[in-house]
PyMOL Python script that loads the backbone (N, CA, C, O; Angstrom):
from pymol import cmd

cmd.read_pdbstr("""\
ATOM      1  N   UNK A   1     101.931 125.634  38.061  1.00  0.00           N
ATOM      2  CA  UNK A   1     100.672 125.621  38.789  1.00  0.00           C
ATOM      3  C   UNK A   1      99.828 126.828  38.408  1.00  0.00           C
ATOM      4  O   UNK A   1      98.623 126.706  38.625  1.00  0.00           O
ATOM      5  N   UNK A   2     100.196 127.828  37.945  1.00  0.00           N
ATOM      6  CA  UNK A   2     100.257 129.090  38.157  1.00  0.00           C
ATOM      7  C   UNK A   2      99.158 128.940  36.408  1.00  0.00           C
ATOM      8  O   UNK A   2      98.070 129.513  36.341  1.00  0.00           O
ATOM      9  N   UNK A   3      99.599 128.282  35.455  1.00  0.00           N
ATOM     10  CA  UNK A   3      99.018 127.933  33.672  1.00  0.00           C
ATOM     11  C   UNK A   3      97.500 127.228  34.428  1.00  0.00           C
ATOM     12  O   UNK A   3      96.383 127.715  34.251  1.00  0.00           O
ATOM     13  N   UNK A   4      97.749 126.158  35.167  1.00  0.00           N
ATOM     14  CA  UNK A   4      96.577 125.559  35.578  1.00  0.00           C
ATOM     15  C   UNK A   4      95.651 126.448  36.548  1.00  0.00           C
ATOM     16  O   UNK A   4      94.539 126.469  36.019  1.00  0.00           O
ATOM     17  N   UNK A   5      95.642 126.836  37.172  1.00  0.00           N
ATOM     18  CA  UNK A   5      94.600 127.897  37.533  1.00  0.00           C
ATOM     19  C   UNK A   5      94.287 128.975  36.798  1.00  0.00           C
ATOM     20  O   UNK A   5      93.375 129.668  37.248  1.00  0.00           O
ATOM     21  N   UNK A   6      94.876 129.367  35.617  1.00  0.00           N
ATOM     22  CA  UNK A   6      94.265 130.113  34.665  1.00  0.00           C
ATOM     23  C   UNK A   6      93.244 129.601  33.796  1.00  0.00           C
ATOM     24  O   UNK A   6      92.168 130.135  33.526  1.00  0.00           O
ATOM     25  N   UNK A   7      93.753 128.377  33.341  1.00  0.00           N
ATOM     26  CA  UNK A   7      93.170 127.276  32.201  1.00  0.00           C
ATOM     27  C   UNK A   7      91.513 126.880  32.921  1.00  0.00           C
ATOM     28  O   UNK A   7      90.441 126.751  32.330  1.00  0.00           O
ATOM     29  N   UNK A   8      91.918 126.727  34.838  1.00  0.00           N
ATOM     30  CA  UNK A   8      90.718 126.342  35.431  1.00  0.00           C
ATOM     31  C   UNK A   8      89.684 127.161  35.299  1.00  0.00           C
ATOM     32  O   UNK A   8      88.579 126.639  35.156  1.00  0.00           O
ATOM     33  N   UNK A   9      89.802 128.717  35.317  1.00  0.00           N
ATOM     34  CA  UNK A   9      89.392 129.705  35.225  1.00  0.00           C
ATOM     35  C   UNK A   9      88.406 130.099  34.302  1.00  0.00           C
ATOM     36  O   UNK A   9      87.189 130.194  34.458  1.00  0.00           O
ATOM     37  N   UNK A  10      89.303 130.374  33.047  1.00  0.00           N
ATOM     38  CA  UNK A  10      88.830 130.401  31.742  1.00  0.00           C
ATOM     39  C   UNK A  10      88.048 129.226  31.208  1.00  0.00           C
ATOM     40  O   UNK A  10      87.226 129.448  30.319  1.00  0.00           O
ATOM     41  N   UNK A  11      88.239 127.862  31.711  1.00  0.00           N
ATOM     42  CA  UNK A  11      87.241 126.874  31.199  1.00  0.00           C
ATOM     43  C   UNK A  11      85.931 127.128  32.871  1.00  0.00           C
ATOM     44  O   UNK A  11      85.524 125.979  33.046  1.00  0.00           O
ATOM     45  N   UNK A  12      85.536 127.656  33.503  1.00  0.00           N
ATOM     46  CA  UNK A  12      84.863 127.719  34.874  1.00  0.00           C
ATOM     47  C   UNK A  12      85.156 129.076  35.683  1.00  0.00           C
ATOM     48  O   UNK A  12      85.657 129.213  36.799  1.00  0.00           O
ATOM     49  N   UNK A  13      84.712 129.988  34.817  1.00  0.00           N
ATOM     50  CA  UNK A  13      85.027 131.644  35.650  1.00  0.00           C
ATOM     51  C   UNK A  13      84.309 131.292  36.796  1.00  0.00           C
ATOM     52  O   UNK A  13      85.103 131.147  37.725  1.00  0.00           O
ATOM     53  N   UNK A  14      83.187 131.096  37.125  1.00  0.00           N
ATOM     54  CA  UNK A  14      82.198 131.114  38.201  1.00  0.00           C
ATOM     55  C   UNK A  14      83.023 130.054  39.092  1.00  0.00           C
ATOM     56  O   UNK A  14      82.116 129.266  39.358  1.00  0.00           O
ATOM     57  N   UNK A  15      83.955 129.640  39.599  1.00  0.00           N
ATOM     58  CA  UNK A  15      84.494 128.640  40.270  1.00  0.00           C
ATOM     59  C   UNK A  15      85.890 129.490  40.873  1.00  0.00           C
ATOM     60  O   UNK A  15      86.742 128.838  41.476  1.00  0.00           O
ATOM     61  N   UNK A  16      86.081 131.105  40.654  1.00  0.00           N
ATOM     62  CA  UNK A  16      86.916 131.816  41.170  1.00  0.00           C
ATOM     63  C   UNK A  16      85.993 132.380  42.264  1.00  0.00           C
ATOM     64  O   UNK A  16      86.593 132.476  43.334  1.00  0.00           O
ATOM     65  N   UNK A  17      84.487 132.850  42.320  1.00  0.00           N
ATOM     66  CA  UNK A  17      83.756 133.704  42.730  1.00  0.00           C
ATOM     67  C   UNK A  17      82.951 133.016  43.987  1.00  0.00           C
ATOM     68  O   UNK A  17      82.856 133.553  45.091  1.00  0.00           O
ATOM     69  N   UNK A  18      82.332 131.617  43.609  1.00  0.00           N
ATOM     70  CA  UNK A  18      81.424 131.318  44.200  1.00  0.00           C
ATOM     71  C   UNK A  18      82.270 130.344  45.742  1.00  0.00           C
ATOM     72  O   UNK A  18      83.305 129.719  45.511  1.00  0.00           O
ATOM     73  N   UNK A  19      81.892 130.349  46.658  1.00  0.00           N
ATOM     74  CA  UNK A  19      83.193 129.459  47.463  1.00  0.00           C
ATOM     75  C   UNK A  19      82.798 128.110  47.546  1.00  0.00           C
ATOM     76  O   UNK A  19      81.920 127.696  46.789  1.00  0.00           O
ATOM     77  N   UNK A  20      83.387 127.305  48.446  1.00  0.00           N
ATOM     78  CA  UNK A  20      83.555 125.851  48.505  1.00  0.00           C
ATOM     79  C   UNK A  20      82.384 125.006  48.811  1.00  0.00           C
ATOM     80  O   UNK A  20      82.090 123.899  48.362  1.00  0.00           O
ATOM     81  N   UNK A  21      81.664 125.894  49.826  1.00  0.00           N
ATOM     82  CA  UNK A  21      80.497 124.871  50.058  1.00  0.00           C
ATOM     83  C   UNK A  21      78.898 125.033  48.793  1.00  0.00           C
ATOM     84  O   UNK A  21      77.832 124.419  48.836  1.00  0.00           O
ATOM     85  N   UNK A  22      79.339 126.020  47.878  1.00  0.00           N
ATOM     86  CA  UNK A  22      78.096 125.959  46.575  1.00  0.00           C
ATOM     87  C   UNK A  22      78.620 125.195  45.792  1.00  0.00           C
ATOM     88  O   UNK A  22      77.822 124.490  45.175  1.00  0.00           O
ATOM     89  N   UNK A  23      80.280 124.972  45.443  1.00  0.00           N
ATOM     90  CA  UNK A  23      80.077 123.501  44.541  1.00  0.00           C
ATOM     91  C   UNK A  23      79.814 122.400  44.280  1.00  0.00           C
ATOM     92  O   UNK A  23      80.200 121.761  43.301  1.00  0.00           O
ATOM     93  N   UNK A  24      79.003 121.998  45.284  1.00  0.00           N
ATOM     94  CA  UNK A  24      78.793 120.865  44.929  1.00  0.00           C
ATOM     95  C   UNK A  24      76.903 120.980  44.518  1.00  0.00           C
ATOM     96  O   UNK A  24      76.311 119.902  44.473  1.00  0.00           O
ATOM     97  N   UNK A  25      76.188 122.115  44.280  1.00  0.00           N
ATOM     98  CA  UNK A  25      75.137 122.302  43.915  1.00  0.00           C
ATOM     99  C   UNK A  25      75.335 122.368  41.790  1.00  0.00           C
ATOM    100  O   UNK A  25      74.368 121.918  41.175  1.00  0.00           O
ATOM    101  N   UNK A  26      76.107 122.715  41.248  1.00  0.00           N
ATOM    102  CA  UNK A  26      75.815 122.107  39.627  1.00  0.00           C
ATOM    103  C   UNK A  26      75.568 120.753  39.504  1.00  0.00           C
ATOM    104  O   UNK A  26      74.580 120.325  38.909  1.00  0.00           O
ATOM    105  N   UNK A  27      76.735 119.770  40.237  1.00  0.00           N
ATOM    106  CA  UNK A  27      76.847 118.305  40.036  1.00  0.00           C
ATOM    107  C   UNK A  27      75.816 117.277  40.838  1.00  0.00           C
ATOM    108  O   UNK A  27      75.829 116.056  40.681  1.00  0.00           O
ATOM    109  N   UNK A  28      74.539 118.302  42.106  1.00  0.00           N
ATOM    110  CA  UNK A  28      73.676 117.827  42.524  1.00  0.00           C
ATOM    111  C   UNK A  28      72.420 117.988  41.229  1.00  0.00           C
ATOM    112  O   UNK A  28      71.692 117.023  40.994  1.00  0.00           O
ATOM    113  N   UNK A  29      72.290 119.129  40.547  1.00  0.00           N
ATOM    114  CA  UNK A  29      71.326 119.549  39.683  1.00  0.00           C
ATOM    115  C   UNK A  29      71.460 118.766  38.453  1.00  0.00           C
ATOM    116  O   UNK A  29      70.531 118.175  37.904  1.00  0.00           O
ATOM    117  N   UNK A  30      72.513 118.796  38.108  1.00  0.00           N
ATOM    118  CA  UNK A  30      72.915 117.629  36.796  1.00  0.00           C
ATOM    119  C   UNK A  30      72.136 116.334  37.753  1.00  0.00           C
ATOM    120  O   UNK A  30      71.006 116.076  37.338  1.00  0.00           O
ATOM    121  N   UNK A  31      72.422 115.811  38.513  1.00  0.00           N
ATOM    122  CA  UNK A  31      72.036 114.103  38.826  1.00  0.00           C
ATOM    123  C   UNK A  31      70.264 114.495  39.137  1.00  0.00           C
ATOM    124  O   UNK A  31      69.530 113.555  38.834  1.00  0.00           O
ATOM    125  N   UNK A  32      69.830 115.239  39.468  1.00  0.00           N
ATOM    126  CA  UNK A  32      68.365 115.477  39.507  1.00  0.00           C
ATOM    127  C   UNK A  32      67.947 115.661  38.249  1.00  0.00           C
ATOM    128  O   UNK A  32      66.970 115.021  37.859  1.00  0.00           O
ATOM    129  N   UNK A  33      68.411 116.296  37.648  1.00  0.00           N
ATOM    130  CA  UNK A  33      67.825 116.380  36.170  1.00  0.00           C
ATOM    131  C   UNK A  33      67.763 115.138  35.336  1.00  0.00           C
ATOM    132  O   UNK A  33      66.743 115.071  34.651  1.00  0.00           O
ATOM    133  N   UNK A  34      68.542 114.208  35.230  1.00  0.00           N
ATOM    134  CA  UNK A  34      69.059 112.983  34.819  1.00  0.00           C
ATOM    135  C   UNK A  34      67.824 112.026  35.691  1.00  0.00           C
ATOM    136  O   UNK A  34      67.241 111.227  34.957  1.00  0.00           O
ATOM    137  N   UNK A  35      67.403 112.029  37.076  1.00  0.00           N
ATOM    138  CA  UNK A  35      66.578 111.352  37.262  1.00  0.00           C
ATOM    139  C   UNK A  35      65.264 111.923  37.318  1.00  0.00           C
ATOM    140  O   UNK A  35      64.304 111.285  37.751  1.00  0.00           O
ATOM    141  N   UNK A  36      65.156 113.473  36.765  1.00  0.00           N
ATOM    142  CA  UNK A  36      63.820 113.662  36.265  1.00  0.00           C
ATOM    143  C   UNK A  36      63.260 113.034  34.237  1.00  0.00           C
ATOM    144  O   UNK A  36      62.184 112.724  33.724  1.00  0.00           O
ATOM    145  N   UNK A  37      64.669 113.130  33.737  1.00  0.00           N
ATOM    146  CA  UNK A  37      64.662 112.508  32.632  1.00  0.00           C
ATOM    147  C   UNK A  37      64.188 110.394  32.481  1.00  0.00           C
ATOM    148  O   UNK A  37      63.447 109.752  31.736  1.00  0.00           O
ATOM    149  N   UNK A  38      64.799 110.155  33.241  1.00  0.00           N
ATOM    150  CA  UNK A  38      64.098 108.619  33.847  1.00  0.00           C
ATOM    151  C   UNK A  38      63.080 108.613  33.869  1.00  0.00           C
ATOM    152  O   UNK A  38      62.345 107.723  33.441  1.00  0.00           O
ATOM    153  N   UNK A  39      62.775 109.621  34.381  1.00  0.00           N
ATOM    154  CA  UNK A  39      60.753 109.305  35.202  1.00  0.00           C
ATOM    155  C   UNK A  39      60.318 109.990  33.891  1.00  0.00           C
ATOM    156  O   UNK A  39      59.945 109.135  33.088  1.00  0.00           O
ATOM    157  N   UNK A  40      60.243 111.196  33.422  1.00  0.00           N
ATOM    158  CA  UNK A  40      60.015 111.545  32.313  1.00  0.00           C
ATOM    159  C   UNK A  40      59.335 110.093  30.881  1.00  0.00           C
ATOM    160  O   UNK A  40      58.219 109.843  30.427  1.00  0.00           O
ATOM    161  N   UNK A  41      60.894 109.433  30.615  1.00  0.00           N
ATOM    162  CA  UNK A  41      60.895 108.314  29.815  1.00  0.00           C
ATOM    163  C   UNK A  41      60.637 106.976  30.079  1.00  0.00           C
ATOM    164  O   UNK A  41      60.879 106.068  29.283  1.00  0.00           O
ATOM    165  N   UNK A  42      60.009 106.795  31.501  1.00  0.00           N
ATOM    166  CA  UNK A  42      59.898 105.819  32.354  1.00  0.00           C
ATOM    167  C   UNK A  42      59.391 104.136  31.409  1.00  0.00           C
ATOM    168  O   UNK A  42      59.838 102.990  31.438  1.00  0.00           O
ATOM    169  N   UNK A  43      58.138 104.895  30.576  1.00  0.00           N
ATOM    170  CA  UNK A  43      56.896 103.892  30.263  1.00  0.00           C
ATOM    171  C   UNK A  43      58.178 103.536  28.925  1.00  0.00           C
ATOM    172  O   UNK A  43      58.505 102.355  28.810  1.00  0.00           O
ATOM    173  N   UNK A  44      58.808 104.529  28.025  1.00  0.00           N
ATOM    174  CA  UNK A  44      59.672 103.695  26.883  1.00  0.00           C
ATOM    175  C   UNK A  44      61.159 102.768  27.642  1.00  0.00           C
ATOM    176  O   UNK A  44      61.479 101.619  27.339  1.00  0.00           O
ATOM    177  N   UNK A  45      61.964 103.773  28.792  1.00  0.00           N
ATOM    178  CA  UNK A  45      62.323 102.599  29.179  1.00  0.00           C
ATOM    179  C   UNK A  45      62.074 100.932  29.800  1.00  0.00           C
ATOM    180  O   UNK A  45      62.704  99.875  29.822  1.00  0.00           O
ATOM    181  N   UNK A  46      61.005 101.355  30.176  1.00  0.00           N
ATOM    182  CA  UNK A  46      60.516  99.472  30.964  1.00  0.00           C
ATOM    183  C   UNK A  46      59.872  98.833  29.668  1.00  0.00           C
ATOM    184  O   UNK A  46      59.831  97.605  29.592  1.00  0.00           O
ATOM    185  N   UNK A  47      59.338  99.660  28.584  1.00  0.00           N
ATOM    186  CA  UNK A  47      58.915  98.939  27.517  1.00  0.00           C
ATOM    187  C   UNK A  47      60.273  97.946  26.922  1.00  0.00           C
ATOM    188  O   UNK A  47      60.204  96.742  26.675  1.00  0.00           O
ATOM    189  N   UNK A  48      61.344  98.722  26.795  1.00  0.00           N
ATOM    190  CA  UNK A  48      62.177  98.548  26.048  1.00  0.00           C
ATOM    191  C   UNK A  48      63.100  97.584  27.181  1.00  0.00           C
ATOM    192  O   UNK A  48      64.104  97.023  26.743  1.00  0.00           O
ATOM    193  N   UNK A  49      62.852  97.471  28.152  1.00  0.00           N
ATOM    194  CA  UNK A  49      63.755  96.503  28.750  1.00  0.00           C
ATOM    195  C   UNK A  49      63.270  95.314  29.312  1.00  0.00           C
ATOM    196  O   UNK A  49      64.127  94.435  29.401  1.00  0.00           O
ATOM    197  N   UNK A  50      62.106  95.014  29.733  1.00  0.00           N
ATOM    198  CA  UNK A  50      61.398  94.367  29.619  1.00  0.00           C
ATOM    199  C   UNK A  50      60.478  93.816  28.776  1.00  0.00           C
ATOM    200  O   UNK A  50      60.330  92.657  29.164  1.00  0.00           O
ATOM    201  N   UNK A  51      59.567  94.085  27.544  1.00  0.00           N
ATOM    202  CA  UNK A  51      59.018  93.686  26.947  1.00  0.00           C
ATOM    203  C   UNK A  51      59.640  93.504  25.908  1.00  0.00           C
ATOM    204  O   UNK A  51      58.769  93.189  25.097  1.00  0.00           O
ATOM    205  N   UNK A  52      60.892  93.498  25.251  1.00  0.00           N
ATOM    206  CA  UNK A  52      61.498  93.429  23.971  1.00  0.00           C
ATOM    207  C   UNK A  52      61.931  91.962  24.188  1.00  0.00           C
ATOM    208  O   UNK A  52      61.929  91.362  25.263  1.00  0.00           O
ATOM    209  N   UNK A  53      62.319  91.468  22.923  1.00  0.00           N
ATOM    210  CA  UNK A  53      63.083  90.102  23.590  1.00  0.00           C
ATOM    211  C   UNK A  53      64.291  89.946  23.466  1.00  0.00           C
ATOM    212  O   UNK A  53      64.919  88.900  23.629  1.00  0.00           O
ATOM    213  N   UNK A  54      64.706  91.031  23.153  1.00  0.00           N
ATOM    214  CA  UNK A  54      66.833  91.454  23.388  1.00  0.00           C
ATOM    215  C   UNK A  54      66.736  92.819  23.581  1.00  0.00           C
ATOM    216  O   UNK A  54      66.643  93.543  22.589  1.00  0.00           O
ATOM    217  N   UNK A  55      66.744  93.386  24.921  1.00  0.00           N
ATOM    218  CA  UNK A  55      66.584  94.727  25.179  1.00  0.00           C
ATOM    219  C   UNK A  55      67.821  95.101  25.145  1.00  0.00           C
ATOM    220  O   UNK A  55      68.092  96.294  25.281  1.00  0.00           O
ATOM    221  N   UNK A  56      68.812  94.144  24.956  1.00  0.00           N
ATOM    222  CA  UNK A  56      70.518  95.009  25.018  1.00  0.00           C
ATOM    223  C   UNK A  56      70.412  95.178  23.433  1.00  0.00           C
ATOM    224  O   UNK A  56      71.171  96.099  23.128  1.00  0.00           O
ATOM    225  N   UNK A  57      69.749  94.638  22.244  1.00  0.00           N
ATOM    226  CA  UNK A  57      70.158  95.005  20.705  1.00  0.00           C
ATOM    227  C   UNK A  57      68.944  95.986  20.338  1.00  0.00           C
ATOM    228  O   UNK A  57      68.996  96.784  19.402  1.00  0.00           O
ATOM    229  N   UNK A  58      67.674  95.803  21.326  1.00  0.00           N
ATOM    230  CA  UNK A  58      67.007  97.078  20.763  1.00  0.00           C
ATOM    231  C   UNK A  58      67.511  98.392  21.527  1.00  0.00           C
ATOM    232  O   UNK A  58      66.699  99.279  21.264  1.00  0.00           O
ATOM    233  N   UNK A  59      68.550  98.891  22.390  1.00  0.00           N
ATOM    234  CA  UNK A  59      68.889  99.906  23.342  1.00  0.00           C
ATOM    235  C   UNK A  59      70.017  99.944  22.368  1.00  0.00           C
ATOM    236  O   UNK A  59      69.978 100.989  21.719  1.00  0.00           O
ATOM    237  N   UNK A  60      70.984  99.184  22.051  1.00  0.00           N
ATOM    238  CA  UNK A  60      71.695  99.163  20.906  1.00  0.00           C
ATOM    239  C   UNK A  60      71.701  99.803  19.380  1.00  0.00           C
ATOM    240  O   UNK A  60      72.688 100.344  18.883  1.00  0.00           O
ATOM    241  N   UNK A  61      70.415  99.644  18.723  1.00  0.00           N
ATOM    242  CA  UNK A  61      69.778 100.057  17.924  1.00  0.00           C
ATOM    243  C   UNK A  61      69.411 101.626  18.013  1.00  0.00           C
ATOM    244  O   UNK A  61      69.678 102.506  17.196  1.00  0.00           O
ATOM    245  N   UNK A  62      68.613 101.739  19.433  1.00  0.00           N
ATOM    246  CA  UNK A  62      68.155 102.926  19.736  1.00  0.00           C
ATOM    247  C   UNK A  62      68.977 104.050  19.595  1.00  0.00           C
ATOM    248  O   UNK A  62      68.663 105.108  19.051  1.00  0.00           O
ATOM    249  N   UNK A  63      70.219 103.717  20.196  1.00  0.00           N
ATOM    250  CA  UNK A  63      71.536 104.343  20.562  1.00  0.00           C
ATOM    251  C   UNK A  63      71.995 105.018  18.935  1.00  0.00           C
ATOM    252  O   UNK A  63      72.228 106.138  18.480  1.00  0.00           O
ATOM    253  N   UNK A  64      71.962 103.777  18.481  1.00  0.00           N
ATOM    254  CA  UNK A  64      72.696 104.502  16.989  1.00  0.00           C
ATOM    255  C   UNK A  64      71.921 105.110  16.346  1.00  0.00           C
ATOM    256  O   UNK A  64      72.567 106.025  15.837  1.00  0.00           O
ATOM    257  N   UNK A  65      70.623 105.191  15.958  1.00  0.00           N
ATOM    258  CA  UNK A  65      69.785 105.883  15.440  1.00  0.00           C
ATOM    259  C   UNK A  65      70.270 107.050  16.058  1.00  0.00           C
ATOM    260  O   UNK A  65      70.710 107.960  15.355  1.00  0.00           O
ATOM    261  N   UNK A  66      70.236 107.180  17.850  1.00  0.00           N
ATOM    262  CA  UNK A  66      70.126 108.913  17.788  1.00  0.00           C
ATOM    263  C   UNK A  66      71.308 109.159  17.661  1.00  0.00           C
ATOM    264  O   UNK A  66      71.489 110.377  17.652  1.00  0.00           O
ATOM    265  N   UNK A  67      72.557 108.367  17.518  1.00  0.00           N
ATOM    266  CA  UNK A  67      73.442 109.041  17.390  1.00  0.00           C
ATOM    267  C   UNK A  67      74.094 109.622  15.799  1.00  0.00           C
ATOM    268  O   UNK A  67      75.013 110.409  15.570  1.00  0.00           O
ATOM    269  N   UNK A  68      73.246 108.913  14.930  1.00  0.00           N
ATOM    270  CA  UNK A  68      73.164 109.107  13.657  1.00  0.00           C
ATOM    271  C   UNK A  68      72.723 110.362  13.642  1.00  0.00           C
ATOM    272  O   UNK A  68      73.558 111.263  13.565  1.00  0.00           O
ATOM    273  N   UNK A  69      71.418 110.651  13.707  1.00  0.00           N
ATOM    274  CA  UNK A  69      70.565 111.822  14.222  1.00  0.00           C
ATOM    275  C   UNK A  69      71.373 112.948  14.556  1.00  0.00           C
ATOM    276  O   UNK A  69      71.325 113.945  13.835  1.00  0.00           O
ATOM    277  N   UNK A  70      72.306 112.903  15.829  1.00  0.00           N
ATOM    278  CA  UNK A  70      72.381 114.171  15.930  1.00  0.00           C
ATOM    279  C   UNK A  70      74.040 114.463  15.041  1.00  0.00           C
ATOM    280  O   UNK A  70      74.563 115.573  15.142  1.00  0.00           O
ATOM    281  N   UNK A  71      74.680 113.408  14.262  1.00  0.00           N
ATOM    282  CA  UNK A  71      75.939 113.985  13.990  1.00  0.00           C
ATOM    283  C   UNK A  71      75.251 114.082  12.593  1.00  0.00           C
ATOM    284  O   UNK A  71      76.245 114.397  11.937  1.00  0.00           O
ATOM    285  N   UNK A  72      74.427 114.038  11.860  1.00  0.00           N
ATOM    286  CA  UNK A  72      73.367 114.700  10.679  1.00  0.00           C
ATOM    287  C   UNK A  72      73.059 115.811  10.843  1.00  0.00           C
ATOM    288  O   UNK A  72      72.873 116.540   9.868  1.00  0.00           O
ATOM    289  N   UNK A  73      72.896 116.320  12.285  1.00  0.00           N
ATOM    290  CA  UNK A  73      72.493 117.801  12.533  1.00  0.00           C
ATOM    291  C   UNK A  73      71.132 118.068  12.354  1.00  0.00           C
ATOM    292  O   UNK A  73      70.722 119.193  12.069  1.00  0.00           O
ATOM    293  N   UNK A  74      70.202 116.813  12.551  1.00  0.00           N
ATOM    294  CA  UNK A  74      68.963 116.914  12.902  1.00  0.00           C
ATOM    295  C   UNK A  74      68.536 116.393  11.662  1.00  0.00           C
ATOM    296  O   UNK A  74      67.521 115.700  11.737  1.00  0.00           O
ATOM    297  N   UNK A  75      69.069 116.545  10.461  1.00  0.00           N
ATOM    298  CA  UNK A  75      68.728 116.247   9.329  1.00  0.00           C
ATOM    299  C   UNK A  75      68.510 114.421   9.109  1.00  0.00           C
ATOM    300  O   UNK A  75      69.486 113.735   9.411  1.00  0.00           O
ATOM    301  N   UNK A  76      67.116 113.631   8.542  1.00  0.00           N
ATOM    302  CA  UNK A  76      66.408 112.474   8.331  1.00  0.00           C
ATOM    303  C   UNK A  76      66.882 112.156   6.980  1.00  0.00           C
ATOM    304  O   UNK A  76      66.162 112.561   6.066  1.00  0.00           O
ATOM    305  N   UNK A  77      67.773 111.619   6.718  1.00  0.00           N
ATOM    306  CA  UNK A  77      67.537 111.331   5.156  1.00  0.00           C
ATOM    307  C   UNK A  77      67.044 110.257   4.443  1.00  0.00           C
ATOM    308  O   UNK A  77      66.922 110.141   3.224  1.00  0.00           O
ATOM    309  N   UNK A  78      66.659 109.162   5.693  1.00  0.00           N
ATOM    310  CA  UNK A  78      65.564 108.029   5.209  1.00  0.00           C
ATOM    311  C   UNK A  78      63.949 108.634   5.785  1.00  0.00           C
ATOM    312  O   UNK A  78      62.875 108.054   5.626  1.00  0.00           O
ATOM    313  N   UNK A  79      64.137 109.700   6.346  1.00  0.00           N
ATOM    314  CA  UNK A  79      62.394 109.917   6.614  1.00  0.00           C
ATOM    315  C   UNK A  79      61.407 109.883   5.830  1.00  0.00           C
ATOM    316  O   UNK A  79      61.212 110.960   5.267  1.00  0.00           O
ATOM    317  N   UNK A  80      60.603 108.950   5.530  1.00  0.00           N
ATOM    318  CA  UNK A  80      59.449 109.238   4.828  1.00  0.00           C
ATOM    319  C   UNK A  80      58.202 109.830   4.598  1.00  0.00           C
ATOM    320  O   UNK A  80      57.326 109.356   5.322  1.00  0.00           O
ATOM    321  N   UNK A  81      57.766 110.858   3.702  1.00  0.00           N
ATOM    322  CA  UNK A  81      57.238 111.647   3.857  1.00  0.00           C
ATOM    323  C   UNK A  81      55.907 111.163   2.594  1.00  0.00           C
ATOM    324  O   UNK A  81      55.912 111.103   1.364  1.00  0.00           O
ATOM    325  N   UNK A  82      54.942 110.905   3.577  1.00  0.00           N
ATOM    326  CA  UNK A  82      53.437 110.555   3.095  1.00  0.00           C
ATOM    327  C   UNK A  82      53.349 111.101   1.476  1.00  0.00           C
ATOM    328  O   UNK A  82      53.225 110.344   0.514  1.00  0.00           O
ATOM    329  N   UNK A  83      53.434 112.462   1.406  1.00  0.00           N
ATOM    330  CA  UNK A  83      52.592 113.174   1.165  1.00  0.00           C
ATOM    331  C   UNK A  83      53.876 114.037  -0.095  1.00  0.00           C
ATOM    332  O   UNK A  83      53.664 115.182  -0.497  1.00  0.00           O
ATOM    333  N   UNK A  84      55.008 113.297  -0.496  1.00  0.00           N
ATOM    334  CA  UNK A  84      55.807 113.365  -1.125  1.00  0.00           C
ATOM    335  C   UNK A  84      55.532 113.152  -2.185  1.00  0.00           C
ATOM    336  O   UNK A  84      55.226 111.967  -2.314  1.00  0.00           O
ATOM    337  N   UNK A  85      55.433 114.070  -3.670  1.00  0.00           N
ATOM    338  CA  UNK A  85      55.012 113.419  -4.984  1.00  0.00           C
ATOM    339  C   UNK A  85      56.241 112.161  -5.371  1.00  0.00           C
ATOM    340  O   UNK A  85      57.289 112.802  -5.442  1.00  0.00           O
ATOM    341  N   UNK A  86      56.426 111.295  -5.532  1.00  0.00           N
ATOM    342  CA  UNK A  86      57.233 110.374  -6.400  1.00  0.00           C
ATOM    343  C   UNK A  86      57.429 110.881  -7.756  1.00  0.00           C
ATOM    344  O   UNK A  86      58.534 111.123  -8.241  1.00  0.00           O
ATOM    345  N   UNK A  87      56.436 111.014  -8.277  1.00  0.00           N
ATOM    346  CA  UNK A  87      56.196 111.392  -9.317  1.00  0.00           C
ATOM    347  C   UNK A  87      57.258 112.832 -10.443  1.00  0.00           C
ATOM    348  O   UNK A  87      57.605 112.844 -11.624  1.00  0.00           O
ATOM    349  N   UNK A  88      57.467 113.989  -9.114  1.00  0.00           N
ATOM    350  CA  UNK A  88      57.473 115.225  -9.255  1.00  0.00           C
ATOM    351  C   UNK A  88      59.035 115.434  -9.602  1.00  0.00           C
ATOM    352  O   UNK A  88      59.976 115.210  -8.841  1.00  0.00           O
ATOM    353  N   UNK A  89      59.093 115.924 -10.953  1.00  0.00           N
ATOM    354  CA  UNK A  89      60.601 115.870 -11.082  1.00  0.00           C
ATOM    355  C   UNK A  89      60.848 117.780 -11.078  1.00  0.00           C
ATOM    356  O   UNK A  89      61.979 118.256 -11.169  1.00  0.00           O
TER     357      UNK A  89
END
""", "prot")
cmd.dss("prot")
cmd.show_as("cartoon", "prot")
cmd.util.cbc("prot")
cmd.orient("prot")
């Protein structure tokens, strides 16, 4: 018992200090933030779930793009760039 309250510790120092009735204020702020992100994206989500005509394969789609995206590390390697010589060796 004694490994597990260390392990708790070291992964959550602030959870030795703060007492019982403030924890449950991170896991209220996480779910507010999450439904300020909703309202935020409001007009692309109802676009995309309503006006598409398979909103489960375009949310599908969506999904993998960003998840492509971020295990690239931000890096586009189909992005096209206007203003790119073709030409330019």
């Amino acid at each position: 018992d004694g490994i597990g309250q260390v392990v708790d510790f070291v992964s959550n120092p602030i959870s030795g200090v703060i007492g019982e009735s403030e924890r449950w204020v991170p896991p209220t702020a996480n779910v507010a933030d999450r439904l300020g992100d909703r309202y935020e994206f409001a007009d692309t989500i109802d676009g995309l779930l309503y006006e598409s005509a398979d909103s489960y394969a375009q949310a599908r789609s969506l999904y993998i793009q960003n998840r492509r995206f971020e295990l690239s590390g931000g890096e586009d390697d189909f992005a096209f760039d206007p203003y790119e010589d073709l030409f330019d060796e």
